[in-house]
MDAnalysis code that builds the backbone (N, CA, C; Angstrom):
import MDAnalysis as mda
import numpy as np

u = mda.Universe.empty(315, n_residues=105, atom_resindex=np.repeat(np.arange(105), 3), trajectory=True)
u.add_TopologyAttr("name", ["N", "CA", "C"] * 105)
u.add_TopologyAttr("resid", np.arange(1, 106))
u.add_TopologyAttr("resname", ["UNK", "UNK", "UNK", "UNK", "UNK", "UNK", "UNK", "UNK", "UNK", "UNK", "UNK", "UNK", "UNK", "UNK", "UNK", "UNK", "UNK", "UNK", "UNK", "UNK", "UNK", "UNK", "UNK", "UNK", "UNK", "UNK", "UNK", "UNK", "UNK", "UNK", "UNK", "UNK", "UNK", "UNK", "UNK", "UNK", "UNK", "UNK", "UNK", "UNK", "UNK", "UNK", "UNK", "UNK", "UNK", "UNK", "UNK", "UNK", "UNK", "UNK", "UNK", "UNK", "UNK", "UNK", "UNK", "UNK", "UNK", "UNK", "UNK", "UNK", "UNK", "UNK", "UNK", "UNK", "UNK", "UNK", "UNK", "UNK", "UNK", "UNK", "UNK", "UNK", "UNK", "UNK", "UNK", "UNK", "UNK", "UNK", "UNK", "UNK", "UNK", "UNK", "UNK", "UNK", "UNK", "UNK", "UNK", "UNK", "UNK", "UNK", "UNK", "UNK", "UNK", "UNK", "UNK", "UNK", "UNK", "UNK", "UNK", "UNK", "UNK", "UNK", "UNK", "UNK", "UNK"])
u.atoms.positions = np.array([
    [-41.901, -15.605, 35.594],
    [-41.893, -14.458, 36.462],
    [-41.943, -13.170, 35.648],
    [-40.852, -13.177, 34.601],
    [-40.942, -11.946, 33.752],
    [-42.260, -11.524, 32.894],
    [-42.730, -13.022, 32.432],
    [-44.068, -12.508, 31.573],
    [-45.168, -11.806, 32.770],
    [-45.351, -12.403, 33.715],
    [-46.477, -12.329, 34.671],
    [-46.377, -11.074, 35.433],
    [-44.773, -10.437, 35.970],
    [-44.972, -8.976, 36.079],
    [-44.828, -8.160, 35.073],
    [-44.768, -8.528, 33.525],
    [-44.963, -7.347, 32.962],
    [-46.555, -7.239, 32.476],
    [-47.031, -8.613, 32.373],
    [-48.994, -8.439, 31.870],
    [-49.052, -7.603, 33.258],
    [-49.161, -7.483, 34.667],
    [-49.801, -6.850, 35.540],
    [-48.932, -5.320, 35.171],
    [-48.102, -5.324, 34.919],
    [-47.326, -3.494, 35.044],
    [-48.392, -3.580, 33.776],
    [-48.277, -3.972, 32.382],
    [-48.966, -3.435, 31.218],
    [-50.360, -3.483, 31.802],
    [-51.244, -4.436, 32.820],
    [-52.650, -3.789, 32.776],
    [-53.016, -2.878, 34.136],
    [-51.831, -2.633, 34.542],
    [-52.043, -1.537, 35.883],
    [-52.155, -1.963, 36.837],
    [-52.106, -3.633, 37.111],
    [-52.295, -4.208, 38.194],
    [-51.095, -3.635, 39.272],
    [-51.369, -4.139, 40.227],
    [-50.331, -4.373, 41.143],
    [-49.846, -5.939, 41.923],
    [-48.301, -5.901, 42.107],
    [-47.984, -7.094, 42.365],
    [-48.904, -7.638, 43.116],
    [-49.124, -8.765, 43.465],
    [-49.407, -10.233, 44.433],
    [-49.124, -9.976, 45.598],
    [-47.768, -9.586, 45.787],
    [-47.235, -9.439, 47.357],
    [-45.746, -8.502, 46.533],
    [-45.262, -8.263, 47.663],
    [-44.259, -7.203, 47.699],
    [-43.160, -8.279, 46.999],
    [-42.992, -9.757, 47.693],
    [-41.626, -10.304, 47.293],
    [-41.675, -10.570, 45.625],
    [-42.557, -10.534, 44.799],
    [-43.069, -10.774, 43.411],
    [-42.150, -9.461, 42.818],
    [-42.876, -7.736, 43.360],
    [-42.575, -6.669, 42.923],
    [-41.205, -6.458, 43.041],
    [-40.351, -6.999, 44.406],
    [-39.045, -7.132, 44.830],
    [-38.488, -7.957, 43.723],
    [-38.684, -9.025, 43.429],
    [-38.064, -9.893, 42.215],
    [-37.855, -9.485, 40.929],
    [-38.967, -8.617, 40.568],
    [-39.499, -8.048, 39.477],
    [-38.117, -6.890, 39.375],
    [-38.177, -5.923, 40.406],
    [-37.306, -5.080, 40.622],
    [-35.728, -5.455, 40.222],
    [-35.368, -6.688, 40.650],
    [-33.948, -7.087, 40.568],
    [-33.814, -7.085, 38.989],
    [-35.029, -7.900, 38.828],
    [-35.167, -8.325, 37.144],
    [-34.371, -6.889, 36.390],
    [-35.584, -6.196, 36.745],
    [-35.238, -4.783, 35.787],
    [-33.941, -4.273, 35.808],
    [-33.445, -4.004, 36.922],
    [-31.605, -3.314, 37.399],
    [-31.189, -4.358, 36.799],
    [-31.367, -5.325, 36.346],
    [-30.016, -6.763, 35.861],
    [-30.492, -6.558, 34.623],
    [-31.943, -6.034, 33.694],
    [-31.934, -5.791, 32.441],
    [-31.435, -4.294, 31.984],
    [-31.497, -3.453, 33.145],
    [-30.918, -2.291, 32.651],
    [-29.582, -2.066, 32.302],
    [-28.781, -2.847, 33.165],
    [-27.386, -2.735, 33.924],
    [-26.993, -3.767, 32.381],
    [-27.644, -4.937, 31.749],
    [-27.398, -5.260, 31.149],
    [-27.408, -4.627, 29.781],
    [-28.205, -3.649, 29.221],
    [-28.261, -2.916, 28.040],
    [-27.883, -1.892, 28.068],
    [-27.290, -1.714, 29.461],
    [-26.330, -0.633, 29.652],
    [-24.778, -0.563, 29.077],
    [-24.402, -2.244, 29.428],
    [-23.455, -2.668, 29.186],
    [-23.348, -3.015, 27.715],
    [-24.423, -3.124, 26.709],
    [-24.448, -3.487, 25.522],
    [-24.242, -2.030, 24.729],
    [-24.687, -1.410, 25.583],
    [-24.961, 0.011, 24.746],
    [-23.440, 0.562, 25.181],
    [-22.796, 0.427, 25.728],
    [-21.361, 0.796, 26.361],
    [-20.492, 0.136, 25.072],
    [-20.934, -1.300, 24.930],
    [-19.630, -1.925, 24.396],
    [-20.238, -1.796, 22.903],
    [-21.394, -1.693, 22.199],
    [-21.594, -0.769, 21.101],
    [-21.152, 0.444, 20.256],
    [-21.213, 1.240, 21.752],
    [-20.711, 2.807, 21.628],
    [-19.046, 2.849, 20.960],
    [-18.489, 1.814, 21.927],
    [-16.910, 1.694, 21.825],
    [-16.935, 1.146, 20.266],
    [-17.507, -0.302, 19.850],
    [-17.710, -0.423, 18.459],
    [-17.138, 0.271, 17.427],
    [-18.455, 1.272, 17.354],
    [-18.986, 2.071, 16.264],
    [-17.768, 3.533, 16.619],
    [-17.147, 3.807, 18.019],
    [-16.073, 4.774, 17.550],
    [-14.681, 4.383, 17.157],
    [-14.836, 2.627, 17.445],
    [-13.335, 2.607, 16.793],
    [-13.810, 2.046, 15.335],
    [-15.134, 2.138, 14.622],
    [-15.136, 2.055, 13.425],
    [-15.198, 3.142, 12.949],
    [-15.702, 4.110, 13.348],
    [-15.419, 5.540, 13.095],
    [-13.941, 5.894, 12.917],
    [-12.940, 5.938, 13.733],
    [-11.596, 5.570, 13.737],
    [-10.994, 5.196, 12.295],
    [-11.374, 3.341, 12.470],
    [-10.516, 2.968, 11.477],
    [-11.215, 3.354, 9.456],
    [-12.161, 4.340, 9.758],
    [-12.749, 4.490, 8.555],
    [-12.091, 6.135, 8.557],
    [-11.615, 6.626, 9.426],
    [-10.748, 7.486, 9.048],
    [-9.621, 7.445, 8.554],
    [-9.088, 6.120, 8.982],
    [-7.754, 6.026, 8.143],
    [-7.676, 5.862, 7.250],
    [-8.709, 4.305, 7.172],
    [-8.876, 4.293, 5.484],
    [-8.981, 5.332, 4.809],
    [-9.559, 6.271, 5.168],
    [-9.785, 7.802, 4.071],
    [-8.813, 8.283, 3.620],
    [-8.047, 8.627, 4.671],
    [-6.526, 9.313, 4.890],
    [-5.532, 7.702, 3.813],
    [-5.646, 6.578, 4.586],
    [-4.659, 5.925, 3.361],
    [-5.030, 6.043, 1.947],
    [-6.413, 5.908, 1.778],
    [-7.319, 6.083, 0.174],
    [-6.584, 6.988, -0.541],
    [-6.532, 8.635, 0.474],
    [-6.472, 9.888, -0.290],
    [-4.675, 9.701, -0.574],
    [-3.522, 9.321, 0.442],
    [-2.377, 8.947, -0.223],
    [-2.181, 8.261, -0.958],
    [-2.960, 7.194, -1.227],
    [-2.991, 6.125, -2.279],
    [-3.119, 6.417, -3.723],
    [-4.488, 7.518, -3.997],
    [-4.607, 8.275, -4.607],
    [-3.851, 8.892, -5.684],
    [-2.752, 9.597, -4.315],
    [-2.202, 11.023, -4.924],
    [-0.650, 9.889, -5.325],
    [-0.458, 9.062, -4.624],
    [0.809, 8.535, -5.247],
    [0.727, 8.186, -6.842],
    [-0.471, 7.543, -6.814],
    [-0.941, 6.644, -7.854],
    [-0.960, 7.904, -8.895],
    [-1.717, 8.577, -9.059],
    [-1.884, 9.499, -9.775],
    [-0.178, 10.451, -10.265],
    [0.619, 10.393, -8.789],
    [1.919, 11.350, -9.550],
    [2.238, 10.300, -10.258],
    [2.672, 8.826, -10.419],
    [3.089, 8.080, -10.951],
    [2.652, 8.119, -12.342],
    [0.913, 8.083, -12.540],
    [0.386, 7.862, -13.995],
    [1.072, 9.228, -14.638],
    [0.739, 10.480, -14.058],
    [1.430, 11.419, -14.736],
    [2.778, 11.660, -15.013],
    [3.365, 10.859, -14.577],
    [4.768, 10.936, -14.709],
    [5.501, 10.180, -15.819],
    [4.605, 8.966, -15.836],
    [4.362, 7.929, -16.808],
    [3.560, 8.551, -18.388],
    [2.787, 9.227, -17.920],
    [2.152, 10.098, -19.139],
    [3.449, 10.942, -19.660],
    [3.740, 11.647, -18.866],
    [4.426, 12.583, -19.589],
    [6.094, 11.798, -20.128],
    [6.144, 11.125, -19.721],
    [6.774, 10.138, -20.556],
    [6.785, 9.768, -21.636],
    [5.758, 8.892, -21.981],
    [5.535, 8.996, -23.229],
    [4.735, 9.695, -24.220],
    [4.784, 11.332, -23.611],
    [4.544, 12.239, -24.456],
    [5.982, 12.792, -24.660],
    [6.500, 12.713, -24.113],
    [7.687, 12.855, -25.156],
    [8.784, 12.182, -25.854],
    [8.602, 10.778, -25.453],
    [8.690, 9.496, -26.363],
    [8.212, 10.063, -27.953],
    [6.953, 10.580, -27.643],
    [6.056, 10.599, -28.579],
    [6.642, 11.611, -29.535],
    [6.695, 12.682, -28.989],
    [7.302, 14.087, -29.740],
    [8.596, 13.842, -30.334],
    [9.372, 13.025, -29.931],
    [10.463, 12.723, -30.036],
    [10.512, 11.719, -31.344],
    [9.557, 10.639, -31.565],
    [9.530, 9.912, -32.334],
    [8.557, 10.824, -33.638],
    [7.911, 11.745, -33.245],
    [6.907, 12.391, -34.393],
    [7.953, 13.127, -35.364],
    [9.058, 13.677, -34.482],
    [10.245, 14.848, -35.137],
    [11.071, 13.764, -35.988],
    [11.093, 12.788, -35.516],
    [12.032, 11.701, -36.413],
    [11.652, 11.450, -37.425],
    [10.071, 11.295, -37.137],
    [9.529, 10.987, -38.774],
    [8.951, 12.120, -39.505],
    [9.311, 13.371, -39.249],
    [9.516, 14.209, -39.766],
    [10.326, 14.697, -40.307],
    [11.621, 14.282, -40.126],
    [12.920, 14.465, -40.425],
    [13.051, 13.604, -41.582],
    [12.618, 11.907, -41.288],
    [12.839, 11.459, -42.253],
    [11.984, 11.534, -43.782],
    [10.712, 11.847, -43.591],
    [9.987, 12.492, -44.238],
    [10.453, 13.531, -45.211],
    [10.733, 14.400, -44.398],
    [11.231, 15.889, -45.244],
    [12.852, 15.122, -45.979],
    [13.289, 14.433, -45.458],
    [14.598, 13.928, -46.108],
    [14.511, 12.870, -47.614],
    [13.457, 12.290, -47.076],
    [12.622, 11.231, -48.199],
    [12.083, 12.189, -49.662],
    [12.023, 12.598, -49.010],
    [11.539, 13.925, -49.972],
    [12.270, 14.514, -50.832],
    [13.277, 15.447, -50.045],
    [14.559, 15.754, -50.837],
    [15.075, 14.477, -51.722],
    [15.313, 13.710, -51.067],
    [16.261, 12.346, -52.113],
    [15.161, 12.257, -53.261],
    [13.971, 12.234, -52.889],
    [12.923, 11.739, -54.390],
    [12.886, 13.283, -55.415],
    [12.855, 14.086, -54.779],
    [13.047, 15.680, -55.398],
    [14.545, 15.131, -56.654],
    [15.515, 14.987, -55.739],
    [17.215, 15.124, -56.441],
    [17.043, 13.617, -57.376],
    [16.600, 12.333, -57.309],
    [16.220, 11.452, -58.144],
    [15.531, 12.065, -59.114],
    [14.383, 13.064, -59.428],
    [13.537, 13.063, -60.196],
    [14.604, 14.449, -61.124],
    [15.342, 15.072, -60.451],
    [16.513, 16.236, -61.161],
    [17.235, 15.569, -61.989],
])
């Protein structure tokens, strides 16, 4: 039924009889009504993926910034681990020194 009224709509014909064009008719409202309904429950889809790709953004960007105070916090840690251990061996250095100075007196 579907192929046969759409070759006559595509070559300009007209139905057979009215109950053909009547059938034809239902056809169409039950394919419209149907990609109506696809395009409805699509729409909904794609805005609650829209949605949940906002959160993700929003969790990403806290994720982020936690992660990041942590490394820096952690950095600056052992930058002064670091400073702390550089002055030591500076100390002992300059002390190593003196003792080999007063050995060689």
């Amino acid at each position: 039924m579907k192929a046969e009224a759409e070759k006559c709509l595509a070559q300009g014909e007209k139905f057979e009889d009215e109950k053909a064009e009547f059938e034809y008719a239902i056809y169409a409202k039950e394919e419209v009504v149907s990609k109506m309904q696809s395009f409805e429950r699509l729409k909904a889809e794609a805005e609650k993926c829209l949605a949940q790709s906002e959160k993700f953004k929003y969790e990403k960007a806290e994720f982020e910034s936690a992660v990041h105070a942590k490394f820096v916090g952690a950095l600056n840690s052992k930058k002064v681990k670091f400073r702390e251990l550089r002055d030591q061996f500076s100390k002992l250095k300059t002390s190593g020194k003196l003792l080999q100075k007063e050995e060689v007196h």
